[in-house]
C-alpha positions in Angstrom: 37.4 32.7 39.5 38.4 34.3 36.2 36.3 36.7 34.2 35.9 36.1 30.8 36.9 39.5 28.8 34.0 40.4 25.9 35.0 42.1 23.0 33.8 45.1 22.7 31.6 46.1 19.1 34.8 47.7 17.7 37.0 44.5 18.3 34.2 42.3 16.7 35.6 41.0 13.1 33.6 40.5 10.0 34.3 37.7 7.9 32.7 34.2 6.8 30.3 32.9 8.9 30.3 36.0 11.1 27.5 38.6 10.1 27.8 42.4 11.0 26.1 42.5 14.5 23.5 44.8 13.1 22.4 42.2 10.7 22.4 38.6 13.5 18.9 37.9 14.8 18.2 39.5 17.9 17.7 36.9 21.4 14.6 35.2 21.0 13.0 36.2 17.8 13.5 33.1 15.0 15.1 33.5 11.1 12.3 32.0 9.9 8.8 33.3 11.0 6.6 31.7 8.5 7.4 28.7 9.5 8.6 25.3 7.6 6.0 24.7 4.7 3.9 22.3 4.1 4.6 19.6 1.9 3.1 20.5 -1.8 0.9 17.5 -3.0 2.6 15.6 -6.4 0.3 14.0 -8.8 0.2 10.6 -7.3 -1.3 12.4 -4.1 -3.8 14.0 -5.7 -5.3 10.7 -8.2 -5.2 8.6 -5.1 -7.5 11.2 -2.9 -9.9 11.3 -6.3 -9.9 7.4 -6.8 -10.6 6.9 -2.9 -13.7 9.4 -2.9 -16.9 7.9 -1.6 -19.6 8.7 -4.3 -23.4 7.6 -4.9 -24.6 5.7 -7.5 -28.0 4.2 -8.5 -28.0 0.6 -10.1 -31.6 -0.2 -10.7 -33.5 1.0 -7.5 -30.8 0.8 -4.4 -28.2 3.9 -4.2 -25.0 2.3 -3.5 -22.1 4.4 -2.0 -18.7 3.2 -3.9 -15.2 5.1 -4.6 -14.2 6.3 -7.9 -11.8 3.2 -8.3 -14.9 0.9 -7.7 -16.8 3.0 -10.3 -13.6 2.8 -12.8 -13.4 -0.9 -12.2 -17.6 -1.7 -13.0 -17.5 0.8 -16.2 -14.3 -1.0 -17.6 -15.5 -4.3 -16.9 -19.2 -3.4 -18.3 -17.6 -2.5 -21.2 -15.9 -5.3 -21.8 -19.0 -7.5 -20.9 -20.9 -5.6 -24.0 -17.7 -6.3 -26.1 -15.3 -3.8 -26.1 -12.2 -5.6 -27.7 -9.3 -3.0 -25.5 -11.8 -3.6 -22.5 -12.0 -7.1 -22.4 -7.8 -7.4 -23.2 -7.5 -5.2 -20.0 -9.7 -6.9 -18.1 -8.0 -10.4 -18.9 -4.4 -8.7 -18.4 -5.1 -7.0 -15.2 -7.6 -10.5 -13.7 -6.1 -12.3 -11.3 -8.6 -14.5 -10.9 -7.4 -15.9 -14.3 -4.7 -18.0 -13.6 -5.6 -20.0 -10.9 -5.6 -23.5 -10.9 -8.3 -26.1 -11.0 -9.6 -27.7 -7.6 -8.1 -30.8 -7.0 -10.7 -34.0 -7.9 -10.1 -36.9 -6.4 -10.1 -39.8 -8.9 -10.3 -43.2 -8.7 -6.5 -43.7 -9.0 -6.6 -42.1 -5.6 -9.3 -44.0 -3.5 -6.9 -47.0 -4.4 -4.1 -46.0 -3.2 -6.1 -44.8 -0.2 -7.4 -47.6 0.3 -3.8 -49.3 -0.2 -2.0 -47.0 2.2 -5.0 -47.3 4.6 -4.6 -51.2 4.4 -0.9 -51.1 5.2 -1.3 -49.0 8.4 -4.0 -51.2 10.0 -1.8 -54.1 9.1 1.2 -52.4 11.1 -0.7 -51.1 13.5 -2.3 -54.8 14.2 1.1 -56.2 13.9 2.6 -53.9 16.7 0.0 -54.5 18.8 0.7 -58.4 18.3 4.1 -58.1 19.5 3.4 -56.2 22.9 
C-alpha cells in the first residue's frame, strides 16, 4: 500500500487555473449562492399572457367571459361590419374562411353516368353469376 505524499501550502503553485488557496471555495459551501436566475420574460411572453387573459364583458344583457384576443377579434371585425375600409381589408386578408371552395352539387351530368356505371355493374354482376 503506498501513501500518496500531499504538498504541503508552501509547495502549492499559483498559476492559470489554480487560485491562491485562500481564495478556492471552502468544502461544501457553493460559488454561487443566489442561485441560477430565472429566466427574464421577452416581449412575446408578456403580449401572449395579456391576449390569453380571461375578462368580462356585457353584450346586451348576458356577461360573457372572453380573452383579450377574443375581444381584439369582435372589435376589429365590428368595425369592419360598420365600414371601416383598413378593418374590413384585414378582416378579408387574415379570413380563412374566404377561400374555400363551393360544396360539390350533383348535376344531372352526374345521375347519368350513375345511372350508367350503376347499369354496367348489375350487368357484370348478372353475367358472373350466369357463368357459375
Amino acid at each position: 500500500m503506498s501513501k500518496k505524499s500531499k504538498k504541503s501550502d508552501a509547495d502549492y503553485e499559483v498559476g492559470y487555473g489554480k487560485p491562491p488557496k485562500a481564495t478556492q471555495f471552502k468544502k461544501g459551501q457553493s460559488g454561487n449562492k443566489k442561485g441560477r436566475p430565472k429566466k427574464s420574460r421577452n416581449f412575446t411572453t408578456l403580449l401572449t399572457e395579456e391576449l390569453d387573459e380571461v375578462m368580462t364583458i356585457r353584450e346586451g344583457n348576458i356577461k360573457k367571459r372572453i380573452t383579450a384576443r377574443q375581444l381584439m377579434a369582435k372589435t376589429v371585425v365590428r368595425a369592419a361590419i360598420n365600414g371601416d375600409v383598413r378593418q374590413q381589408q384585414f378582416v378579408a386578408k387574415h379570413d380563412d374562411g374566404a377561400d374555400e371552395p363551393e360544396p360539390f352539387r350533383v348535376t344531372e351530368e352526374d345521375e347519368a353516368e350513375f345511372a350508367a356505371m350503376l347499369a354496367e355493374y348489375s350487368k357484370e354482376a348478372k353475367d358472373e353469376n350466369q357463368s357459375d
